[in-house]
PLY file of the C-alpha trace (Angstrom):
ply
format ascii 1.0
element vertex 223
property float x
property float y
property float z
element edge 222
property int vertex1
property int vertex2
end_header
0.00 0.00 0.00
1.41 3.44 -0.94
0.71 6.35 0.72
1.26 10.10 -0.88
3.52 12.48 1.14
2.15 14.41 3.23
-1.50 12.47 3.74
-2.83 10.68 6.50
-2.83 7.59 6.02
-5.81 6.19 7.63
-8.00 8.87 6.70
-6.83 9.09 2.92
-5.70 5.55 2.30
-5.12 4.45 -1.32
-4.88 0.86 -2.87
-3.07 -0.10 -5.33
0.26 0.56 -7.36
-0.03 4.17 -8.65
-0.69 7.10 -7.75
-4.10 8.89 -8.75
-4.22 11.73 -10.97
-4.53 14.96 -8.54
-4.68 17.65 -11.22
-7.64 18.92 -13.82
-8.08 16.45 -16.73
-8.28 17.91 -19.93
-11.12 19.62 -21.19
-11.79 18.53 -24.86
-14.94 21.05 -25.54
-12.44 23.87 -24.71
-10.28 22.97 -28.18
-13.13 22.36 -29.82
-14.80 25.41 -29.38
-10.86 27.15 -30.07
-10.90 24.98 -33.40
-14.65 26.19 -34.54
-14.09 29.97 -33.41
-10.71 29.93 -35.44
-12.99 28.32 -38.18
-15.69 31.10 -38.14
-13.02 33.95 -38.09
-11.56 32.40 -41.11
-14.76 32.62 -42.43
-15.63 35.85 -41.99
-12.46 37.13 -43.34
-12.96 35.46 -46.54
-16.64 36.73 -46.87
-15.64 40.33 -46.23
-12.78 39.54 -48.98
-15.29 38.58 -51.68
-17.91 41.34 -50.96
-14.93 44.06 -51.48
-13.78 42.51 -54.26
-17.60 42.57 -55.81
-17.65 46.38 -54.54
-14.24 47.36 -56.45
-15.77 45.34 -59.83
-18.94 46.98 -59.54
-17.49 50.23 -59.37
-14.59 50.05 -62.36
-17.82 48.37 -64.45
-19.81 51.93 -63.40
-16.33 53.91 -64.49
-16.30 52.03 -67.95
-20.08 52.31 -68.50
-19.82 55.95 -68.07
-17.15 56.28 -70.18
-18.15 54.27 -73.09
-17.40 55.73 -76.72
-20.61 56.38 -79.12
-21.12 53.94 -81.94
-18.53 55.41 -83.84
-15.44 54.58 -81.66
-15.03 58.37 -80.28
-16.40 60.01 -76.83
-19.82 61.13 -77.15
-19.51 64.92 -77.22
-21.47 67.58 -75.38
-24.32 69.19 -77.35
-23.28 72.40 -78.77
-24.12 75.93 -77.16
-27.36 77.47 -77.82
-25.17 80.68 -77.42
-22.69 79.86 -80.07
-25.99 79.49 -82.79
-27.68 82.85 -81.04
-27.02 85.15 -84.24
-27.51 82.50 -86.85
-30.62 82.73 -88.54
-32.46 78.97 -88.80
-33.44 77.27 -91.58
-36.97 77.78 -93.07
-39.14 75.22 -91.12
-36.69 74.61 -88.43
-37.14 74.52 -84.37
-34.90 76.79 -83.05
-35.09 77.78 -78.86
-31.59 79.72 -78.84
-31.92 82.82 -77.56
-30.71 85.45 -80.35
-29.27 89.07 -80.57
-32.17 91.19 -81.23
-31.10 93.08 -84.34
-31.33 89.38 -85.58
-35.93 89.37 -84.47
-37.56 90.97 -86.95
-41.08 92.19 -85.05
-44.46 92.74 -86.19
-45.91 95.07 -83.44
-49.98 94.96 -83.40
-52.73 97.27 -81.43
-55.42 94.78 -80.85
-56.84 97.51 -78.40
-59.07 100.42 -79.07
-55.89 103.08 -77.48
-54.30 104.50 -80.93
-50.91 104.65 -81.45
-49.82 101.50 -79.02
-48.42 99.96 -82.29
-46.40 102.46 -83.37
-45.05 104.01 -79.67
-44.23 100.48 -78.88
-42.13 99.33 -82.45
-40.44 102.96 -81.88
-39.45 101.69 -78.19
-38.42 98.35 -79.98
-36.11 99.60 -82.60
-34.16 101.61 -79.98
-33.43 98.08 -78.14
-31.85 96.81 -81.16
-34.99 95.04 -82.78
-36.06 94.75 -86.47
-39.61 96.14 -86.94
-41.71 94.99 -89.31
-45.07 95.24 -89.62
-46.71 97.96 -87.54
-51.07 98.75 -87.21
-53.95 97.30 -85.73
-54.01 93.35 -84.72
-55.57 91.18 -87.35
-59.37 90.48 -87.20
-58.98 87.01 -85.01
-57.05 88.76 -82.05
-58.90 92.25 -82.16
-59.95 92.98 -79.29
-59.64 89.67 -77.65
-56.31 89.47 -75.98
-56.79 90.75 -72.46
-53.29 90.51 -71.15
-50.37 92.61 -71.36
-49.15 91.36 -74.88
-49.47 87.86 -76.93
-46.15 87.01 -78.54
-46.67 84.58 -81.87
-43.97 82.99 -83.55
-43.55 79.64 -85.44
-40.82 76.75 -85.11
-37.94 78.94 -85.90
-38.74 81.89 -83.86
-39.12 80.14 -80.42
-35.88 81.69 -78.90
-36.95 85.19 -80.48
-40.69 84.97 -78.73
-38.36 84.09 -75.28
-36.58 87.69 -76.07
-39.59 89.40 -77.06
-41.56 88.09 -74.00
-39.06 89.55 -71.36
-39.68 92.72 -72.57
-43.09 93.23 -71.19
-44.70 91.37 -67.50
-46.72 88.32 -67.98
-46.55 88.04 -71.42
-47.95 84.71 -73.17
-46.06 82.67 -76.10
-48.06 80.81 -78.41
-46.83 78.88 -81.68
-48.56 78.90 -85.30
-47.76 77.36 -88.17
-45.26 80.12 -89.97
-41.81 78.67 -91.11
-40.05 81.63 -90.91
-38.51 83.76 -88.02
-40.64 86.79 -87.45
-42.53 87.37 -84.54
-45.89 88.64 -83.64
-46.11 91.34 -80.64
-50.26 91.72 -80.37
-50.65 94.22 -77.22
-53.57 93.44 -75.11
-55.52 95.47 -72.78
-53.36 95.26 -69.59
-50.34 96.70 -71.56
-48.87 99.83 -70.40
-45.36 100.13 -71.15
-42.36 98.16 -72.03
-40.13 97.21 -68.97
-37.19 98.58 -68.37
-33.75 97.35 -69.79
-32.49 96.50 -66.77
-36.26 94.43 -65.89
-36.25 92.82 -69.23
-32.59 91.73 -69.16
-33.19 90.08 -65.37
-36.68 88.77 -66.57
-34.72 86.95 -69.90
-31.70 85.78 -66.93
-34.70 84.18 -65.21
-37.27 82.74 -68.30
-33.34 80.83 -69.63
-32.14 79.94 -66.52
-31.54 75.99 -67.07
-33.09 73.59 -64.49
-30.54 71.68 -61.97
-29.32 68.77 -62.34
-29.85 65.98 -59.95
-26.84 64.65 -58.30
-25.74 61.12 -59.71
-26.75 57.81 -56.90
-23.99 55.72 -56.70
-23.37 53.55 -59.04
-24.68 55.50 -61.90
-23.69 58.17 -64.50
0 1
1 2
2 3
3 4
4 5
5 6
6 7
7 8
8 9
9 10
10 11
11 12
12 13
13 14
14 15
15 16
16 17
17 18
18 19
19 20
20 21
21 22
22 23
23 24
24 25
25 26
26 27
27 28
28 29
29 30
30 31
31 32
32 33
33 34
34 35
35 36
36 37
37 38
38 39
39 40
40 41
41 42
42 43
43 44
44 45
45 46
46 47
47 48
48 49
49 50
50 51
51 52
52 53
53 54
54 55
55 56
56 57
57 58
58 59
59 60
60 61
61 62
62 63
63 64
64 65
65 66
66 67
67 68
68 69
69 70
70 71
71 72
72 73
73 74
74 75
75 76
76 77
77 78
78 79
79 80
80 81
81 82
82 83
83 84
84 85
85 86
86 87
87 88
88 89
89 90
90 91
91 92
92 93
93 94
94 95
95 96
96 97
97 98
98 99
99 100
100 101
101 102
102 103
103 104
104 105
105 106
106 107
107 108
108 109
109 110
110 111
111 112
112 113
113 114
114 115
115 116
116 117
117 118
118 119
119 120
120 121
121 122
122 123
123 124
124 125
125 126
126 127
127 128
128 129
129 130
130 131
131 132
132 133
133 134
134 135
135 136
136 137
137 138
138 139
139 140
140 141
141 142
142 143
143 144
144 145
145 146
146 147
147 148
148 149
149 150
150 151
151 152
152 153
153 154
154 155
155 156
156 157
157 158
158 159
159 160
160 161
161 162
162 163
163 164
164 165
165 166
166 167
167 168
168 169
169 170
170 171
171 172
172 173
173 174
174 175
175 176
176 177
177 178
178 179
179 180
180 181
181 182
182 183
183 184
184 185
185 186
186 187
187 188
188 189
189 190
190 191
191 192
192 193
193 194
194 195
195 196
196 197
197 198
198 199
199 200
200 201
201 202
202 203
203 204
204 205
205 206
206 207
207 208
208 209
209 210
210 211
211 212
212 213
213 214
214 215
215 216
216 217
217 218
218 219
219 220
220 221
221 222
C-alpha cells in the first residue's frame, strides 16, 4: 500500500500501485470550441474579402459604363451651345429655342386695343433696343380685341428663342406657336399693356425665363 507524502494515512488511504491523478483532466470542448471559433473567423475574413472585391468590380464596371465611346469609336460629345448658334438665322421650317441678338428678331408690333398709337409708340421703343420692326397697325381680325393681357407674342418653329426675347420685354406676357416657317414674330398688345419694362427688368426677366433647371446629383453607381 502506498501512501502520498504528506496524507494521512488512515483517513486518505489508497490501494493499489499508482498514484491517482490529482490535477484537472483535460477539457476537450475547450479545443473544440478554439478549433470552430478559429474556423468562423476564417470565415468571416474570406466573406468580407469577396464582398470588397464585388464592390471594387462593380465600381470600375460603373467607371467604364460611363465612359463608353458612341457607336462610332469616339467620346460622345457635349451638345453644342445654344449661345454659339444665337445670331444665326435657322433654316426655313426649323425649331430653333436659342436665344438670339435682337437686331437678328424681326417684329411685327400689333394694337389689338381700341388706345391709338400703341403699335407704333411700342415698335419705336423696340427699334431703340436693337430690334427689327416689321409690320406695324392694328391686330388682325382674329385677335382684335380679344387678348386681355399685357401682350401675346406669336412665332412659329424657328422663332421660339426670339418669342423668349420678345416676352421679357413686357410682365406676364404669353407665347403661343402657329404654323409660320419663318422667323418673325408677332407682338399683339392686349388690354393690360402699359409700357415696355425697363432694360435692366427685361434683361433680369430673360436671366430668369433661360435659366436651365438643376441637375440631380448622380446615386452611386450611376452616370
Amino acid at each position: 500500500m502506498l501512501t502520498p507524502r504528506g496524507l494521512k494515512g488512515k483517513q486518505y488511504r489508497i490501494t493499489g500501485n499508482s498514484y491517482p491523478r490529482l490535477g484537472r483532466p483535460p477539457r476537450r470542448s475547450r479545443k473544440v470550441l478554439a478549433a470552430l471559433g478559429t474556423l468562423l473567423a476564417l470565415a468571416l475574413i474570406a466573406l468580407g474579402g469577396v464582398q470588397l472585391l464585388d464592390i471594387f468590380k462593380g465600381r470600375h464596371a460603373s467607371a467604364q459604363a460611363c465612359s463608353t465611346p458612341g457607336a462610332s469609336g469616339k467620346p460622345l460629345a457635349a451638345p453644342a451651345s445654344d449661345a454659339a448658334a444665337g445670331t444665326a438665322s435657322p433654316a426655313p421650317g426649323a425649331t430653333s429655342t436659342a436665344v438670339p441678338q435682337p437686331q437678328t428678331v424681326t417684329v411685327n408690333v400689333f394694337n389689338a386695343t381700341d388706345k391709338s398709337g400703341m403699335a407704333a409708340r411700342t415698335a419705336e421703343e423696340l427699334k431703340k433696343r436693337g430690334f427689327t420692326i416689321g409690320q406695324v397697325g392694328n391686330a388682325p381680325a382674329a385677335l382684335d380685341k380679344k387678348v386681355t393681357g399685357t401682350v401675346q407674342v406669336i412665332s412659329g418653329p424657328g422663332g421660339l428663342g426670339a418669342a423668349t426675347l420678345l416676352g421679357s420685354q413686357v410682365a406676364s406676357s404669353a407665347a403661343t406657336a402657329d404654323t409660320r416657317t419663318d422667323a418673325t414674330v408677332d407682338f399683339v398688345i392686349g388690354d393690360g399693356f402699359a409700357a415696355l419694362l425697363d432694360p435692366a427688368q427685361a434683361a433680369a426677366a430673360l436671366a430668369e425665363a433661360t435659366k436651365p433647371s438643376p441637375t440631380p446629383s448622380p446615386q452611386p453607381g450611376s452616370c
